[in-house]
N, C-alpha and C positions, 0 to 999 in steps of 0.2 A: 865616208862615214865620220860620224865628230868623232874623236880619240878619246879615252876617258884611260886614265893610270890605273892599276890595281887598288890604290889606295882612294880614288876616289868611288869605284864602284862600292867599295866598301863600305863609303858614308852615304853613298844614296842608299844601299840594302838596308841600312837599320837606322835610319836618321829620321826618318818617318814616325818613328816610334817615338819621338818627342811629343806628336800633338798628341797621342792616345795616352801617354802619362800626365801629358797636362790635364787633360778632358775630367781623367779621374780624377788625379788629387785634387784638381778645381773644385770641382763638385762636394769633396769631401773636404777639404779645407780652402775657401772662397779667395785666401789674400793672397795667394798664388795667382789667381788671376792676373792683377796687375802686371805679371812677366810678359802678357803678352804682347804689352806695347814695343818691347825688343824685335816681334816679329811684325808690328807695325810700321817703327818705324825706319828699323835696319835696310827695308827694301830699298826708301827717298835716299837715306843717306847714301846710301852707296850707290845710285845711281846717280844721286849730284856727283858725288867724289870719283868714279869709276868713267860717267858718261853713259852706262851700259847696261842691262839689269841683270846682273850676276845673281844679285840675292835668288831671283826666283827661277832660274834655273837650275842653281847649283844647293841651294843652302836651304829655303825655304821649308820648312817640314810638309806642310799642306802639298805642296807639288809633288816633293818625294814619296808623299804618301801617293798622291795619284800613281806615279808613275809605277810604283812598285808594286801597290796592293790594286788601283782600281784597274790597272791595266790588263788584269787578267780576270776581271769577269766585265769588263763594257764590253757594249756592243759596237762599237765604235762607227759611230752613227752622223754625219754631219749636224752639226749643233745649230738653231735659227738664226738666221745673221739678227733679228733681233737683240741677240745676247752680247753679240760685239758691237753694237752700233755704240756711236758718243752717246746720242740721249739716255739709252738704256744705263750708259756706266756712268754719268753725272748726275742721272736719278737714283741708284742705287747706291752709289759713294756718299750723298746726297741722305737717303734712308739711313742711313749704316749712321752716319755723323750724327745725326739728330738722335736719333736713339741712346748713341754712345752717351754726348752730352747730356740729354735729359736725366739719364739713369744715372751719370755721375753726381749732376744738380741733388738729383731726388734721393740719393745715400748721404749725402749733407754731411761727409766726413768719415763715414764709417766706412775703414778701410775692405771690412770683410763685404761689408755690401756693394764699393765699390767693386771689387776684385770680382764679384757676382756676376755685375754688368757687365767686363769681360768674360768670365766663363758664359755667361747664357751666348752673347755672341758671336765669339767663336763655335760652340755647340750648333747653334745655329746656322751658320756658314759651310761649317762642315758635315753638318746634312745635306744643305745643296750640292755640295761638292759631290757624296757621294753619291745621293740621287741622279743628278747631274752626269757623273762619270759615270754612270752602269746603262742609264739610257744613250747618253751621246757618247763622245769620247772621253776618256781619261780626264784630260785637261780642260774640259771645258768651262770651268772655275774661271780658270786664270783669265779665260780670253775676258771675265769682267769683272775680277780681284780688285778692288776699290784699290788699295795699296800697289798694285803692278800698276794701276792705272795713274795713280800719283807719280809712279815712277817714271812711265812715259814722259808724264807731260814735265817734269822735271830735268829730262835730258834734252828733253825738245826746247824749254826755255835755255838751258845751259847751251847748246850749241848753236842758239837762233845769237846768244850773246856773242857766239865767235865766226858764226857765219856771215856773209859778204852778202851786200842787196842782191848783186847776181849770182848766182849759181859757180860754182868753182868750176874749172873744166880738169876732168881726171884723165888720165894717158889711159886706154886699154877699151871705153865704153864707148862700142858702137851705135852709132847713130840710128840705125837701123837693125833688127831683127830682134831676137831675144833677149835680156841680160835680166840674170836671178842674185841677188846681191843676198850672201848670205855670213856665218860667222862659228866659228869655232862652239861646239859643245852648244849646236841647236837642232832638237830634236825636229822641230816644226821645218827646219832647211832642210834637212834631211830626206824629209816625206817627200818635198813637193821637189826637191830633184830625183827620188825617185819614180814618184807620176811622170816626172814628164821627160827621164831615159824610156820608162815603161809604152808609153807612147809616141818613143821616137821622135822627140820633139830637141830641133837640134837648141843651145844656146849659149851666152857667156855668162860664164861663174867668176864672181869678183865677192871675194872674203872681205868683209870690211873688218876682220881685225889683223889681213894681214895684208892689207891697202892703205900707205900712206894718205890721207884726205878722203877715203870714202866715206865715214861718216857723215864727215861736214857738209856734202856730195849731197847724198840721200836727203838731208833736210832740207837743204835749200834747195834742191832739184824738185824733189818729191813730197815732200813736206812731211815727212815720218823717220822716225829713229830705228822703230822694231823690224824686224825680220824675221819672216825671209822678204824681201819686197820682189815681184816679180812685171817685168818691164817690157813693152812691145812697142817698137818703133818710137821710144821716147816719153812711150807713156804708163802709167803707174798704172798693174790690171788690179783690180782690190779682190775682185772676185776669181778666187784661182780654187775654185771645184773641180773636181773630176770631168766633169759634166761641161764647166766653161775653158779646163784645157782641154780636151778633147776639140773643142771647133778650133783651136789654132792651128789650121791646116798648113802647110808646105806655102800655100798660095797667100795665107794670113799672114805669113811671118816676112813676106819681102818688103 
């Protein structure tokens, strides 16, 4: 299980309560809005700066809130691979940007109007969020958070600059059978190794934040930064449902 200190549980339990004090006083005073490019763009930076996306695991208010408040009324419901597809999150990053900027254009200086076009925004995001999180799961925001999505592709260029034409070779990754590459304080590693203890599904666990070169591994091997990434006979399975770990039978995995 990820470890979490007392003081960290602490910040997720009430850390959430940032976006519901913005929401209001946005609405009620507009040039607060403008704060929320801190939740913008604090995710990029720190995933150029870090390699990793800490922001939206640990820090984010919109995830905290999921995880705290929407988590106990979803249904928790598998979400349409539509929703994490690339096209779907470059068309919606896509929406989001063009709006952003028109509505900045179109307040033509005025700060409170500006601050608007963030508060409607956000408003807006975080209705899907919530709607979103009571039909499907919790998080299912995130899996197409324009900003988590930046962040990706961020660390993906950041590591593709230190990574090697070939693939690095890591001590420990067998060539064959299972391997679940996972990482400290991830809630989504956590699940899918316990699907697949739950179904007695034998395999290697390699932490990439406590593997020398696994990151750089994954990208260049795999072509992805996030996690959990989960691996058969060499090869990246993208789709790790209940339903498609379930067929990795005894006979699958040799």
């Amino acid at each position: 299980m990820c470890a979490q200190t007392n003081k960290e549980r602490s910040l997720r339990s009430y850390a959430w309560s940032i976006l519901v004090v913005f929401l209001i006083v946005g609405w009620v005073y507009p040039p607060v809005g403008i704060a929320a490019l801190v939740c913008m763009l604090a995710p990029v930076i720190v995933a150029v700066a870090s390699g990793k996306r800490k922001w939206c695991g640990l820090f984010c208010p919109r995830g905290l809130f999921s995880d705290v408040i929407l988590s106990k009324i979803s249904r928790h419901n598998k979400a349409p691979a539509i929703l994490t597809s690339t096209y779907f999150k470059i068309a919606f990053l896509a929406f989001l940007m063009i709006n952003l900027v028109v509505g900045i254009i179109y307040a033509a200086g005025d700060i409170a109007a500006i601050g608007l076009v963030f508060v409607r925004l956000v408003s807006l995001t975080t209705a899907m969020t919530i709607v979103l999180g009571y039909v499907y799961s919790q998080r299912t925001w995130c899996g197409f958070c324009p900003m988590g999505f930046l962040s990706t592709l961020s660390i993906k260029a950041r590591r593709s600059l230190k990574a090697k034409t070939q693939a690095p070779d890591l001590p420990g990754v067998p060539q064959r059978g299972i391997v679940l590459f996972t990482g400290n304080r991830c809630q989504s590693c956590t699940t899918l190794k316990d699907e697949l203890q739950k179904l007695k599904i034998s395999f290697k666990e390699i932490n990439i934040d406590q593997t020398k070169g696994a990151p750089n591994y994954m990208v260049s091997r795999y072509g992805t930064s996030s996690i959990p990434v989960l691996v058969l006979n060499g090869k990246r399975l993208k789709n790790t449902s209940p339903e498609k770990l379930a067929k990795l039978t005894p006979a699958a995995q040799q």
